[in-house]
C-alpha positions as CSV (number, residue, x, y, z in Angstrom):
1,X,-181.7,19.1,-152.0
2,X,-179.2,16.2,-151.2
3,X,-176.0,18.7,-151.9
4,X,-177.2,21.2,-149.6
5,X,-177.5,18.2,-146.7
6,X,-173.9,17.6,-147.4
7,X,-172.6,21.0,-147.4
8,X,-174.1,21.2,-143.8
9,X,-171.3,19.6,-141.9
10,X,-168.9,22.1,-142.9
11,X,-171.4,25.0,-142.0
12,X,-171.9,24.1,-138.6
13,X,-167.9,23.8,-138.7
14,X,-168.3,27.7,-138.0
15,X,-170.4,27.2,-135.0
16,X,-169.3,29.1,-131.6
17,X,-171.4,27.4,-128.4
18,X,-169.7,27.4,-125.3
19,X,-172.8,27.3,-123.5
20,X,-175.0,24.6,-125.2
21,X,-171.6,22.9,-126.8
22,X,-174.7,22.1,-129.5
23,X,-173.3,22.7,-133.3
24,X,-175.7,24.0,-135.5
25,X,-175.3,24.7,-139.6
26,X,-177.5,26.1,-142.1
27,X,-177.6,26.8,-145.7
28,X,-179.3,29.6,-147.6
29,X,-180.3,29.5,-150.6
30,X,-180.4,32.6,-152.7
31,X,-182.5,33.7,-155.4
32,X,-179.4,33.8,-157.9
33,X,-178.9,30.1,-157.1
34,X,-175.8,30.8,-154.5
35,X,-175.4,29.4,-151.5
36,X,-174.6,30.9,-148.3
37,X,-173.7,29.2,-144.9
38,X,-174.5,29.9,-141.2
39,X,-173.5,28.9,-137.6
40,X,-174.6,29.3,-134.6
41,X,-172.5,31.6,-132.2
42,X,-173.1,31.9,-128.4
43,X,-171.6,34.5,-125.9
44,X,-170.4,32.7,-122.8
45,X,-171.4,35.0,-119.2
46,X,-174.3,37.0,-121.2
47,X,-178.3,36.4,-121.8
48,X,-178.9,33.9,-124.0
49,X,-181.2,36.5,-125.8
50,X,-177.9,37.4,-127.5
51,X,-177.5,34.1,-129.0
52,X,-177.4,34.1,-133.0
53,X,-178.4,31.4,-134.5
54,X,-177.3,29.3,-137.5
55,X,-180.4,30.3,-139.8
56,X,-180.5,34.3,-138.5
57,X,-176.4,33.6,-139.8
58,X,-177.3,32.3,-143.5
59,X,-179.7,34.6,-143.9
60,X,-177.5,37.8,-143.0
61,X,-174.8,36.0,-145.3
62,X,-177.1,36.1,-148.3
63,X,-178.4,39.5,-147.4
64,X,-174.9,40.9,-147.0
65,X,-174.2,38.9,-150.4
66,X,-176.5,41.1,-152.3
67,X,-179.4,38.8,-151.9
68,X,-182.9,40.5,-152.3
69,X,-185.1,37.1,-151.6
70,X,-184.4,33.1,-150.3
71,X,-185.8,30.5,-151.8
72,X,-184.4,27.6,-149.5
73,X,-182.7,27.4,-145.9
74,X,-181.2,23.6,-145.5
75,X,-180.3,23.1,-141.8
76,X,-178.6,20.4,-139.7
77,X,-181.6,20.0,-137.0
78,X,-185.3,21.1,-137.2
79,X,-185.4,25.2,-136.7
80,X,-186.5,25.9,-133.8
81,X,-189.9,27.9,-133.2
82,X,-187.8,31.4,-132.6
83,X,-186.3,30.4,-136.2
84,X,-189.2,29.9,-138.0
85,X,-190.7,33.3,-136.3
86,X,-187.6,35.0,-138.1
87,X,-187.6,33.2,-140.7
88,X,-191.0,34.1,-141.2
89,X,-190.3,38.1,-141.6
90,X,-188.7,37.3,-145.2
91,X,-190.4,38.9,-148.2
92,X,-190.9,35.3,-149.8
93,X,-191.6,33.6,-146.2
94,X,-194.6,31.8,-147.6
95,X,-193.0,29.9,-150.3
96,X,-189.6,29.3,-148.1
97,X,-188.4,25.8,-148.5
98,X,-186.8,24.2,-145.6
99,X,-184.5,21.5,-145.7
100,X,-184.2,19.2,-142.7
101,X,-182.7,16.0,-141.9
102,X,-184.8,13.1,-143.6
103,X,-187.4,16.1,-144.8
104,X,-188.6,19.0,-147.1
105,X,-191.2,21.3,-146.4
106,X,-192.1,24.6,-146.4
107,X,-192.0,27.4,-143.9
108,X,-195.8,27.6,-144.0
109,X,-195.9,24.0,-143.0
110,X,-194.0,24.4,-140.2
111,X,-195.5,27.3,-138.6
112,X,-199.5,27.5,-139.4
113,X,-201.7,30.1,-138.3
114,X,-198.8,32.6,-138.3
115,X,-197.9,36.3,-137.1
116,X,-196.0,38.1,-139.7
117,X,-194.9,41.8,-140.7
118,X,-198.7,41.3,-142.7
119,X,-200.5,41.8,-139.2
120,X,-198.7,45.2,-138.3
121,X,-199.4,46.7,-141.5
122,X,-195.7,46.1,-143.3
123,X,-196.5,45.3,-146.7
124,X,-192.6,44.2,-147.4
125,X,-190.2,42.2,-145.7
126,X,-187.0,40.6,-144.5
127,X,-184.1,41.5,-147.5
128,X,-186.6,43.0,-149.6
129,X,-184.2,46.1,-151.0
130,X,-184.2,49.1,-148.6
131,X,-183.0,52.9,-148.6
132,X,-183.4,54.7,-145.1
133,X,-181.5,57.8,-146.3
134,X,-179.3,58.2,-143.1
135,X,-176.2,60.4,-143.5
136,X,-173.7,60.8,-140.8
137,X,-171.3,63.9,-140.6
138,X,-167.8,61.4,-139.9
139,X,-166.4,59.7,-142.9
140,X,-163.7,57.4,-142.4
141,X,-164.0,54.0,-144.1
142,X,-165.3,52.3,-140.7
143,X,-167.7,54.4,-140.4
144,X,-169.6,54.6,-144.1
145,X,-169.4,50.9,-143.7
146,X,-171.7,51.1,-141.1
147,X,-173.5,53.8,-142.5
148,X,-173.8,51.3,-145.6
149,X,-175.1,48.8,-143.1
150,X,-177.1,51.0,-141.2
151,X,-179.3,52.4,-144.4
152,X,-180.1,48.6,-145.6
153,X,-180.8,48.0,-141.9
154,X,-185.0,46.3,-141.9
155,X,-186.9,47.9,-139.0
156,X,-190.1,48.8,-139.7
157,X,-191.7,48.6,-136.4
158,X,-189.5,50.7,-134.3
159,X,-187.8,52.6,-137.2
160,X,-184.4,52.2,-135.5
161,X,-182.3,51.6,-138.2
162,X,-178.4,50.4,-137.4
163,X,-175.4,49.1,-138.7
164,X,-172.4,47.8,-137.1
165,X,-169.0,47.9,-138.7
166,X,-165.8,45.9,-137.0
167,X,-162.6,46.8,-138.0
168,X,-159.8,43.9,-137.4
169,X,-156.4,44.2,-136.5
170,X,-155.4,43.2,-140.3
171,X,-157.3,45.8,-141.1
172,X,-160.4,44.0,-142.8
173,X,-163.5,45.7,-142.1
174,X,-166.9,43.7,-141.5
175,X,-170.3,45.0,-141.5
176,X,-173.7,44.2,-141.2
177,X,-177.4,45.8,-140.6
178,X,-180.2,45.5,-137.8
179,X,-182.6,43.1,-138.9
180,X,-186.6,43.1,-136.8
181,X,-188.7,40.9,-136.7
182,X,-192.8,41.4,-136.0
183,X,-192.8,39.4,-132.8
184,X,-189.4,41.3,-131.3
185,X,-188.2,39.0,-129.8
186,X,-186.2,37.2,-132.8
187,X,-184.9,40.7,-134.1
188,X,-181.4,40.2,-134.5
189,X,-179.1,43.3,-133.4
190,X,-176.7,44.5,-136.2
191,X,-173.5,43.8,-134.0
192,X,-174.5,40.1,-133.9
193,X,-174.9,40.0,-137.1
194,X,-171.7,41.6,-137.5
195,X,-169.8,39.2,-135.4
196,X,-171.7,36.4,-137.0
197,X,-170.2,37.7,-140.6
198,X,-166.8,37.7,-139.1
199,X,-167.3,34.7,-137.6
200,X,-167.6,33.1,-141.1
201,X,-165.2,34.7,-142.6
202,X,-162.3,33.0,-140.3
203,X,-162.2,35.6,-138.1
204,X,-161.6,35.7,-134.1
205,X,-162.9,37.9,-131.2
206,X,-159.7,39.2,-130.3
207,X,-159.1,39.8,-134.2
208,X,-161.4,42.7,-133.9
209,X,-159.7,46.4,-133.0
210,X,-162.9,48.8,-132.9
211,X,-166.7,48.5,-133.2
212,X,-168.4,51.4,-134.7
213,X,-172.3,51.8,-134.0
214,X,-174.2,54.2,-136.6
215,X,-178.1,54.2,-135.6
216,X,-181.3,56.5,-136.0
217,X,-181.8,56.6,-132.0
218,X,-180.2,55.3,-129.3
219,X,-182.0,51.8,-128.4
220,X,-178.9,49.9,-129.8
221,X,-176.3,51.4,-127.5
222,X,-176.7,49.4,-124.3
223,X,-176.6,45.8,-125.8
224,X,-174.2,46.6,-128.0
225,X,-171.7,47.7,-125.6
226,X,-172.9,44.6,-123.6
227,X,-172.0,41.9,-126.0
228,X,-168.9,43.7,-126.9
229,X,-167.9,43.8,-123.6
230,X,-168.5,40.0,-123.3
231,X,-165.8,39.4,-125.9
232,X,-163.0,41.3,-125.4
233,X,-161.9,45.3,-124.9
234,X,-162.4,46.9,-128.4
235,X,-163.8,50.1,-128.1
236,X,-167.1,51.4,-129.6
237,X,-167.9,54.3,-131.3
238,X,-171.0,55.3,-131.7
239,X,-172.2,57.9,-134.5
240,X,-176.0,59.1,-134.6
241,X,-177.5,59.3,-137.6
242,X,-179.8,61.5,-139.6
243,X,-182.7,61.2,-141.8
244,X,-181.7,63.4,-144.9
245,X,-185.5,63.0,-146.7
């Protein structure tokens, strides 16, 4: 796993802290054998709650790269407990590999006697492939991307499935799905996974021109427009969705 170590420096290069100024990088590794980098990213003014953090980034990365399992995360300091909980929510959690400085073990290791989708009854997980047959009645390109987003979206506790698509200035459009976790708290909210994509991809704050929120209920409106609001002005737009089965 010595590559993966190396590869980390110019992960955490993506990394946005302004309130902990502490650079975190992370490496997924797929189950094709391609890798896919995370950084942490912080929102300065807003609930640290809202924080995403460099393994919740690799792990969107390799889900939005077609990914259906993850058979290593590398990452520049030990993951923290809240990482290993959402770490934990992945179909293959059991036999996850993690790769830390000076050390290799698994996930299992790391966090014994563990809660998990198991103990609510959810029999798959975290990137396991997903259909939530959600139509919405708009269909600009913005939109079906977070419609896209939206019906890969994991939630099988509340059943709130969402996506959030950002639309730059340049035009580029950059999507990604609402991803829960058993114990809440580490669910990750699909606009900061969103931002987290564009983050990677080069991408600034101010690049982005409008936000569009497709969900199955309302629970992701308020902390969407929170953290959007904490980054700049681009307007939301929020489309409910419906179950067509």
């Amino acid at each position: 796993m010595t590559d993966l170590m190396t590869l980390l420096p110019q992960a955490a290069a993506f990394a946005k802290p302004p309130v902990s100024n502490f650079k975190v990088g992370a490496i997924a590794q797929g189950r094709s054998g391609k890798l896919y980098f995370g950084a942490n990213v912080e929102f300065a003014g807003e609930a640290l709650s809202f924080t995403v953090h460099a393994e919740q980034s690799a792990v969107v990365n390799a889900w939005m790269g077609g990914e259906t399992g993850i058979d290593v995360v590398a990452t520049s300091a030990a993951p923290c407990g809240y990482c290993r909980q959402f770490l934990n929510e992945l179909e293959n959690a059991s036999e996850l590999v993690i790769v830390m400085p000076g050390e290799e073990r698994k996930l299992s290791d790391l966090l014994p006697h563990s809660f998990g989708p198991r103990d609510l009854g959810v029999t798959s997980g975290l990137l396991a492939p997903i259909a939530n047959g959600l139509t919405i009645e708009a269909d600009d390109e913005t939109a079906e991307a977070a419609l896209a987003a939206a019906n890969m979206s994991y939630a099988p506790y509340s059943k709130a499935f969402a996506g959030v698509a950002l639309r730059t200035k340049g035009g580029e459009i950059v999507a990604a799905p609402y991803a829960e976790n058993a114990a809440f708290n580490p669910s990750l909210s699909p606009l900061e996974a969103a931002l987290s994509q564009l983050n990677l991809r080069g991408g600034v704050w101010s690049d982005i021109a409008e936000a569009v929120l497709v969900q199955a209920d309302a629970m992701h409106t308020s902390a969407t427009r929170t953290v959007l609001g904490a980054i700049g002005n681009a307007p939301l737009r929020v489309i409910p969705a419906r179950n067509s089965r």
